[in-house]
C-alpha positions as a Markdown table, in Angstrom:
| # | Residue | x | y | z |
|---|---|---|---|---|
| 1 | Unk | 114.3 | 68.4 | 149.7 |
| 2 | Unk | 110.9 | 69.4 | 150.5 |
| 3 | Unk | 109.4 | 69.3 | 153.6 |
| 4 | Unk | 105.4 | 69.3 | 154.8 |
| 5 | Unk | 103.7 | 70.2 | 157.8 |
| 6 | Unk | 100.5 | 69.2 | 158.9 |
| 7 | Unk | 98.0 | 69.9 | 161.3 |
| 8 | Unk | 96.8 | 67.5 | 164.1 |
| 9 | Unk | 93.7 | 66.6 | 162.2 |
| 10 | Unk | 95.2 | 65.9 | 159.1 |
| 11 | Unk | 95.8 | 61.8 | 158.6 |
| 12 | Unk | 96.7 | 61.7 | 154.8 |
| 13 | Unk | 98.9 | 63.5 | 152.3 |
| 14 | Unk | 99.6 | 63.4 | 148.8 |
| 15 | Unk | 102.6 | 64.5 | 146.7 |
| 16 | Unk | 102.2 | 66.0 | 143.1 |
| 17 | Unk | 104.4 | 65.6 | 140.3 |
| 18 | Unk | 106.6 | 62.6 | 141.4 |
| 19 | Unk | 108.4 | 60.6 | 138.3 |
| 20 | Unk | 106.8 | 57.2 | 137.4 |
| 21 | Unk | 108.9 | 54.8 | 138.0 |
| 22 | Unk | 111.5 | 56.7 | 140.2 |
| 23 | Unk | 112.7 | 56.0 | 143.7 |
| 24 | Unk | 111.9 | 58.4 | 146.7 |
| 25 | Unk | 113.3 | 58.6 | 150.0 |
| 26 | Unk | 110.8 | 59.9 | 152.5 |
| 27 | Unk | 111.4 | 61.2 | 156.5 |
| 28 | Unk | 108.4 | 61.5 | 158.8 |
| 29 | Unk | 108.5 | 62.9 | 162.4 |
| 30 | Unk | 105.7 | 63.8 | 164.8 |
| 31 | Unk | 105.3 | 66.7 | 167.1 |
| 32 | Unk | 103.5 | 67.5 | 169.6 |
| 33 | Unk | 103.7 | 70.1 | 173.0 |
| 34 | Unk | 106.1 | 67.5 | 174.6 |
| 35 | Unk | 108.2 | 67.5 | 171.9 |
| 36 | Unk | 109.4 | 65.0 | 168.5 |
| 37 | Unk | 109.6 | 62.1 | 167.5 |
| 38 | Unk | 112.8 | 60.0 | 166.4 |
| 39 | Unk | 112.6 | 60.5 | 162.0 |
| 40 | Unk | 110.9 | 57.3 | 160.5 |
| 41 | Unk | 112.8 | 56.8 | 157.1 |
| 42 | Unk | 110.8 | 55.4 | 154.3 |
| 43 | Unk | 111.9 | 54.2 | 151.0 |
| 44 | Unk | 109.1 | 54.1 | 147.7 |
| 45 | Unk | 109.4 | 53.5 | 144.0 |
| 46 | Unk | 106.4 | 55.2 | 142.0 |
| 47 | Unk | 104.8 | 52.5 | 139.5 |
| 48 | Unk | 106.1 | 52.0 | 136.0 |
| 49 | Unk | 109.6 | 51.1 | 134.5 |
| 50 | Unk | 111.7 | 52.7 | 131.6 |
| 51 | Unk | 110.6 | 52.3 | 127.9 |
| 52 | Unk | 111.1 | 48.4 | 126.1 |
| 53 | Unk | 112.3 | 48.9 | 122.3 |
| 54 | Unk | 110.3 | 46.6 | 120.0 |
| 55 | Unk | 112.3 | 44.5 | 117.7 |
| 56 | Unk | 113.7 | 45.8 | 113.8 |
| 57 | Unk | 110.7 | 44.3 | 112.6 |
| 58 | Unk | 108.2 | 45.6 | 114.3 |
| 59 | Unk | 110.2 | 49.1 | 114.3 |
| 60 | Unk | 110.4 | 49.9 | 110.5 |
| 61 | Unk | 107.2 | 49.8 | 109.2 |
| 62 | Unk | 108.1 | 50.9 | 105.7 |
| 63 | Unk | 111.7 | 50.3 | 104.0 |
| 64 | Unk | 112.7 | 51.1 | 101.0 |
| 65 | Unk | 115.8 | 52.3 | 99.3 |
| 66 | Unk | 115.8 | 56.0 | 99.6 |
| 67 | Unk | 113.1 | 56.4 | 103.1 |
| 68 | Unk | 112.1 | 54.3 | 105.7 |
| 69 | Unk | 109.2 | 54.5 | 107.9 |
| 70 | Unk | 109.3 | 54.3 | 111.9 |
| 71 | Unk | 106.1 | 52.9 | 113.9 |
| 72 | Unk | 106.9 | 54.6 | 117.2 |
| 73 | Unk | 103.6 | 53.5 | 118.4 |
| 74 | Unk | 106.0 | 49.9 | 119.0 |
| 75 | Unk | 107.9 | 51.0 | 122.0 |
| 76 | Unk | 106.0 | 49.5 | 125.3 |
| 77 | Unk | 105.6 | 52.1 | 127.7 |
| 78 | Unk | 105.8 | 49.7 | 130.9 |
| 79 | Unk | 103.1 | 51.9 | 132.4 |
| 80 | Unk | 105.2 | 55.1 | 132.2 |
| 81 | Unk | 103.8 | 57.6 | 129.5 |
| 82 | Unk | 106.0 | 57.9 | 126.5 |
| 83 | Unk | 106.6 | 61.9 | 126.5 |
| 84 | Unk | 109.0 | 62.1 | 123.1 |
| 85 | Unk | 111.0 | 60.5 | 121.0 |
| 86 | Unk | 115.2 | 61.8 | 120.0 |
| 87 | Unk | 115.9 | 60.6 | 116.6 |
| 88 | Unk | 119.3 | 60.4 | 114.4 |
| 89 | Unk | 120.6 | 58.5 | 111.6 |
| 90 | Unk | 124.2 | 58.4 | 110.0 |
| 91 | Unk | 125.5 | 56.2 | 107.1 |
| 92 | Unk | 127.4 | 53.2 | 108.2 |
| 93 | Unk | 131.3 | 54.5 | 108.4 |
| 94 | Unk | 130.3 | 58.0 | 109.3 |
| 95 | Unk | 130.9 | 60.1 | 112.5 |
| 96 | Unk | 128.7 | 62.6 | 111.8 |
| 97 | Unk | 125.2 | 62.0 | 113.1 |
| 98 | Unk | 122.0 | 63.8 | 111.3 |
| 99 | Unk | 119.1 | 64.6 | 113.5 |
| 100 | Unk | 115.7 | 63.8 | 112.2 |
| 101 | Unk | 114.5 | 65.6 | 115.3 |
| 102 | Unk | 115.3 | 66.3 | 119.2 |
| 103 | Unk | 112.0 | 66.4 | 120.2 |
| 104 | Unk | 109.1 | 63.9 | 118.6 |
| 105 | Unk | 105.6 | 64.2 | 120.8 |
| 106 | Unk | 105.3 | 60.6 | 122.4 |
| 107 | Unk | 101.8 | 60.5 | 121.2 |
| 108 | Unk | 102.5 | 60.7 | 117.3 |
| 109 | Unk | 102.7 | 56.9 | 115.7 |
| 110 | Unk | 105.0 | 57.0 | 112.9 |
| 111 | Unk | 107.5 | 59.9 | 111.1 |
| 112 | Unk | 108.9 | 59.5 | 107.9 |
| 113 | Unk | 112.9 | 59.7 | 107.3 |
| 114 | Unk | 113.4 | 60.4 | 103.5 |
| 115 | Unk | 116.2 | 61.1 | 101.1 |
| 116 | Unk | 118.8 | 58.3 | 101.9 |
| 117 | Unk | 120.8 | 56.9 | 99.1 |
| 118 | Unk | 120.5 | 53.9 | 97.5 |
| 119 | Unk | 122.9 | 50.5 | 98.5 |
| 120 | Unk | 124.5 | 52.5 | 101.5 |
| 121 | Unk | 123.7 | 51.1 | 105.4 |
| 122 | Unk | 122.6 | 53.3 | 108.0 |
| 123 | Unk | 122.5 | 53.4 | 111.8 |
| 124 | Unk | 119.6 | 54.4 | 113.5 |
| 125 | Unk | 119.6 | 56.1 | 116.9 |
| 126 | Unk | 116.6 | 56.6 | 118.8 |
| 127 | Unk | 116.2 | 57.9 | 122.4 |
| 128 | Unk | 112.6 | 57.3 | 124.4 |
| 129 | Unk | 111.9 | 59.7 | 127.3 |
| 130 | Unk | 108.8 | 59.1 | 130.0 |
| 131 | Unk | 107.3 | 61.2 | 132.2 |
């Protein structure tokens, strides 16, 4: 919780790092000599939803059988920068998951994931986070 005061002259404030597309729950009260004010409550969502996967097509922008190339540049934002990107892969029947990494810049467009075997199927797990 944080909380501001102003002086009498003041008739605007802005607050700094808010996340897009999150919910914030504001309480304003005014004070003068007399006294205060009852607490307004007021309720705002910042602009900008969560990341929208594009579909497998659009996603794998090379395929072969031994690497495969992702086009992160595919994911929609929805007006919330893309900030980086979790990948991991694991053959089909496996557990065990194999980072490609935990931390892709949201900026880069494509990465590379190389030396799978031929005639096996693999899962693909890939995480988005926004600002």
């Amino acid at each position: 919780m944080k909380e501001v005061k102003l002086g009498f002259d003041r008739t605007d404030y802005t607050f700094d790092n808010l996340l897009c597309g999150s919910r914030y729950d504001f309480s304003i009260k005014a004070c003068n000599t007399v006294g205060c004010s009852e607490k307004s409550q007021i309720s705002v969502k910042t602009t900008g939803n969560s990341p929208t996967p594009p579909d497998k097509e659009s996603l794998l922008a090379s395929i072969n059988s031994t690497f495969l190339i992702i086009n992160l540049s595919t994911f929609k934002d929805n007006g919330c920068p893309l900030h980086h990107f979790d990948l991991k892969y694991k053959r089909k029947h496996e557990k065990l998951w194999t980072p490609i990494s935990n931390f892709i810049d949201g900026s880069q467009k494509t990465i590379l994931i190389d030396g799978l075997m031929d005639y096996c199927h693999y899962i693909l797990g890939i995480t988005v986070s926004s600002y």
